[in-house]
Structure formats: structure tokens, C-alpha cells
ChimeraX commands (.cxc) that place a marker at each C-alpha (Angstrom):
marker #1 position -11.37,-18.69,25.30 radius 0.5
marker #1 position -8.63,-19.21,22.86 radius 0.5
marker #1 position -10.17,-16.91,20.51 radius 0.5
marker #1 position -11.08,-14.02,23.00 radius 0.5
marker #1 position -6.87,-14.03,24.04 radius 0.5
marker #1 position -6.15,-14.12,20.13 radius 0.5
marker #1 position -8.18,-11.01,19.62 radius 0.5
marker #1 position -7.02,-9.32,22.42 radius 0.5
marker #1 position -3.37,-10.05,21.30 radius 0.5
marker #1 position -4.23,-8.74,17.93 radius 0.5
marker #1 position -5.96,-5.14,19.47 radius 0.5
marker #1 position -2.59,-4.99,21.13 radius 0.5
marker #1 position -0.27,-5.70,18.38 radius 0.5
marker #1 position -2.05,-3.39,16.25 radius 0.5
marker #1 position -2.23,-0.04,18.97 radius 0.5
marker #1 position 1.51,-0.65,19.98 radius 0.5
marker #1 position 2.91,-1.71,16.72 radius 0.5
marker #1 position 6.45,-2.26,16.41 radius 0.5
marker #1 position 9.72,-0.28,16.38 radius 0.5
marker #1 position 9.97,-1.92,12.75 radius 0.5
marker #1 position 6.79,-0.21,11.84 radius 0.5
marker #1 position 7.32,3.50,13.73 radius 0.5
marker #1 position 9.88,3.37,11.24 radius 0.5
marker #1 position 8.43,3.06,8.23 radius 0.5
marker #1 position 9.50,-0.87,7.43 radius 0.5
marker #1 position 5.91,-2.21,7.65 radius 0.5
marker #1 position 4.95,-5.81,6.77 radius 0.5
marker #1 position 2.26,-4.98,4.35 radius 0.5
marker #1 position 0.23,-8.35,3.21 radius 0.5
marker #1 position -1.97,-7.55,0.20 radius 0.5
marker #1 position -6.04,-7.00,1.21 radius 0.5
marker #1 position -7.69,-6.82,-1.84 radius 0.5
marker #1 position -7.13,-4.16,-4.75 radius 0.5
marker #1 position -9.06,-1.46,-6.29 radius 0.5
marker #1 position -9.37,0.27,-9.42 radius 0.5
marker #1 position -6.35,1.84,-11.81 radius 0.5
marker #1 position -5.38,4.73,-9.27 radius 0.5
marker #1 position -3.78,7.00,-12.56 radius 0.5
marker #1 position -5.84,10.10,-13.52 radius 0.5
marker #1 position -6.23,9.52,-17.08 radius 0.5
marker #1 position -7.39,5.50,-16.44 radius 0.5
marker #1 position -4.79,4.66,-18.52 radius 0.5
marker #1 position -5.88,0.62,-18.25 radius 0.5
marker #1 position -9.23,1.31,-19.83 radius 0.5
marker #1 position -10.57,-0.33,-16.40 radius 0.5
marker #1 position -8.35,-3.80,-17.28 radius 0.5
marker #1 position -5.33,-2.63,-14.53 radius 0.5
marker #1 position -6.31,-2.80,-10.56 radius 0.5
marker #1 position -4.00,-1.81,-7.77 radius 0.5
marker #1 position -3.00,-3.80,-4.46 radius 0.5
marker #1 position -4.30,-2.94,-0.92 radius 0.5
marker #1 position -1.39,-3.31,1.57 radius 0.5
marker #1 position -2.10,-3.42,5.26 radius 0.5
marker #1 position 0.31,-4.07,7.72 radius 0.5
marker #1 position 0.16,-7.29,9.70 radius 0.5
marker #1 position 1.63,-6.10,12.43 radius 0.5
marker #1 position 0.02,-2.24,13.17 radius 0.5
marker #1 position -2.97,-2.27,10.91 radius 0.5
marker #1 position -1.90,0.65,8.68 radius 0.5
marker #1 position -3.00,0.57,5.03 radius 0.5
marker #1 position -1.18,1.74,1.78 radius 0.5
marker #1 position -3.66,2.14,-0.85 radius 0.5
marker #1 position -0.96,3.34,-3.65 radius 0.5
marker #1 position 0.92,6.66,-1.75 radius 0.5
marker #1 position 3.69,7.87,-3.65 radius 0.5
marker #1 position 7.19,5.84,-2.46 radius 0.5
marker #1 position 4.89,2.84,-0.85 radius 0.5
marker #1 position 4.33,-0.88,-1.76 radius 0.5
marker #1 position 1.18,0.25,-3.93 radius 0.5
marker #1 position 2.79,2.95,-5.92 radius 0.5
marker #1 position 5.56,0.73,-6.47 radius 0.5
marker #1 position 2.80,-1.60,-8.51 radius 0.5
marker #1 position 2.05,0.93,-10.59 radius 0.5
marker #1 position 5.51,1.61,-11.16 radius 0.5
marker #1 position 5.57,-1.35,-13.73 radius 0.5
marker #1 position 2.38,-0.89,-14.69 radius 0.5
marker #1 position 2.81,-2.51,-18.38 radius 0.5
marker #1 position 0.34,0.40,-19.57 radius 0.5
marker #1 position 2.73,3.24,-18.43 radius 0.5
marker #1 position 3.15,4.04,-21.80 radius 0.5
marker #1 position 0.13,5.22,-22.98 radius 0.5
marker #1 position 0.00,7.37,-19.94 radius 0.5
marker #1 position 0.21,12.02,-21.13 radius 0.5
marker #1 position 0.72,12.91,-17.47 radius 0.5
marker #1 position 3.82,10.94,-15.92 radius 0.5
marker #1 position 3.92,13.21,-12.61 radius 0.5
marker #1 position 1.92,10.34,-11.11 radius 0.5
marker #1 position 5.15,7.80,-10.97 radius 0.5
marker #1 position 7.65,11.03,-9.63 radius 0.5
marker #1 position 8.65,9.27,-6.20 radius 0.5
marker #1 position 8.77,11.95,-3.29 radius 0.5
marker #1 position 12.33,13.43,-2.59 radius 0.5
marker #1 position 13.79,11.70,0.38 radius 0.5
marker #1 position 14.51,13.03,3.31 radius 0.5
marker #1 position 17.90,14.14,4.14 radius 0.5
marker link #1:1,2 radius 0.2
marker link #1:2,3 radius 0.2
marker link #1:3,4 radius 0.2
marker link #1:4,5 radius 0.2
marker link #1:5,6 radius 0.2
marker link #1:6,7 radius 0.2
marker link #1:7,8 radius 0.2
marker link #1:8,9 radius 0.2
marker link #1:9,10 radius 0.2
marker link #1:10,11 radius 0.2
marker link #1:11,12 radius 0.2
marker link #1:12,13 radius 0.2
marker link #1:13,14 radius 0.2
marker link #1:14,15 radius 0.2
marker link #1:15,16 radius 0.2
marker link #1:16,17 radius 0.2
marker link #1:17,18 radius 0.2
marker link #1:18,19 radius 0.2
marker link #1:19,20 radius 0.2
marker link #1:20,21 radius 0.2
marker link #1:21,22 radius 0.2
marker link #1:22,23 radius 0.2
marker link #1:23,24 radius 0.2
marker link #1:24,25 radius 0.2
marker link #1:25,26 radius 0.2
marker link #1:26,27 radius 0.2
marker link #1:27,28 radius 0.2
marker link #1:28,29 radius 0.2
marker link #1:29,30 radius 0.2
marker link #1:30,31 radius 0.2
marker link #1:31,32 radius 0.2
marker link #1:32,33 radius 0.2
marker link #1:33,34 radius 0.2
marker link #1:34,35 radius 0.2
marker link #1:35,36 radius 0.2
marker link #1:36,37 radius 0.2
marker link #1:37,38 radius 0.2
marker link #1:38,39 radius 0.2
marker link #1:39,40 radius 0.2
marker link #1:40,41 radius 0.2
marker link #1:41,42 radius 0.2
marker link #1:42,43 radius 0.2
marker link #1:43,44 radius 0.2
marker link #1:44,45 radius 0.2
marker link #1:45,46 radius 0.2
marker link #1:46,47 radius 0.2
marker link #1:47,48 radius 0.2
marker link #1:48,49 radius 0.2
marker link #1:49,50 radius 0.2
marker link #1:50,51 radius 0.2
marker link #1:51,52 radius 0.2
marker link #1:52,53 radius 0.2
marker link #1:53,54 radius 0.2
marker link #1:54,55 radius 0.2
marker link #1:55,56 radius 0.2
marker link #1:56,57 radius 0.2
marker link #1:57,58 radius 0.2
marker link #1:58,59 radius 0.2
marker link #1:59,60 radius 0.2
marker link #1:60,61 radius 0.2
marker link #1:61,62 radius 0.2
marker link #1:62,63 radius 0.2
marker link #1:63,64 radius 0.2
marker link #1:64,65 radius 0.2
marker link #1:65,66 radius 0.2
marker link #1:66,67 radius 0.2
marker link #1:67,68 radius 0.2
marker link #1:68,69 radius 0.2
marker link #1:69,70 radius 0.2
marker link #1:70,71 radius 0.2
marker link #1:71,72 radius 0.2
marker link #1:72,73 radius 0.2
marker link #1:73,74 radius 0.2
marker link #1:74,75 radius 0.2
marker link #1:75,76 radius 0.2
marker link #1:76,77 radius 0.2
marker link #1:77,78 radius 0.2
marker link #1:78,79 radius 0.2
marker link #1:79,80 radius 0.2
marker link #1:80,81 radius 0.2
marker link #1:81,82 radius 0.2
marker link #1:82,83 radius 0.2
marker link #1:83,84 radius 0.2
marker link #1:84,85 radius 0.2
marker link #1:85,86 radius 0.2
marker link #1:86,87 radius 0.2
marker link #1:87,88 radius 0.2
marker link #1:88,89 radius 0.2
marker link #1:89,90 radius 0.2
marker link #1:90,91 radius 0.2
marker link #1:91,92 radius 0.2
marker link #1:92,93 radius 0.2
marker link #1:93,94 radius 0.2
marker link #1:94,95 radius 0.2
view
């Protein structure tokens, strides 16, 4: 029974989310990691990426420009060797 009201707490945390989360201040937990995201594979397949997904709303970052994945790759120690740096330009903010 325990484990039926857990899930059902966790359905409802995840549809309603949180006034933290509408606005954008998410509490992203890593869930797993993929492959180097950059269009030239500038870590020759050694450099992998962290999976974010909110604990609190479900929602996922997989490396979009200004969130906790792109933000990896912005010290990605392979930058360097990189011809195309448009991938680490952060969005312009929103005034």
C-alpha cells in the first residue's frame, strides 16, 4: 500500500510541478549521459554528456543551449580542438 501512495504522490508531483520549476529553477539530478553532443565529435568518442531530469516535474535537459547540460560542455577540456565554436554561444536573455 505504501508503494501504490508513493507512486501516486510521484504522478502528482510530476503533472503539477512546482512554482520553482514553472520558472525555470528546476532540480535537475543527473540520469545517465550520452554521447559528445558537438557536431564535429570533437572528443573522438572519449567525452559523454549528462542527462538532467528534474526531480520534482520530470522534465529532461539533454544539453539545450543555457541549461545544466550545455553548461558541461562549456568546460569541456577538448573545446579547443573544436573549428565551429557557435555550439557554446549561450542564447541572449530575455529582457
Amino acid at each position: 500500500m505504501t508503494l501504490d501512495l508513493q507512486a501516486l504522490i510521484k504522478i502528482a508531483t510530476t503533472e503539477l510541478g512546482s512554482d520553482a520549476c514553472r520558472n525555470g529553477a528546476h532540480d535537475w539530478q543527473t540520469n545517465g549521459g550520452r554521447g559528445c553532443p558537438h557536431p564535429e565529435d570533437i572528443g573522438y568518442g572519449r567525452c559523454t554528456q549528462a542527462v538532467y531530469e528534474c526531480r520534482v516535474c520530470g522534465d529532461t535537459d539533454y544539453g539545450e543551449k543555457g541549461g545544466s547540460g550545455h553548461a558541461d560542455c562549456m568546460r569541456c577540456r577538448f573545446k579547443y580542438l573544436a573549428d565551429d565554436d557557435s555550439f557554446w554561444q549561450t542564447p541572449p536573455t530575455k529582457e
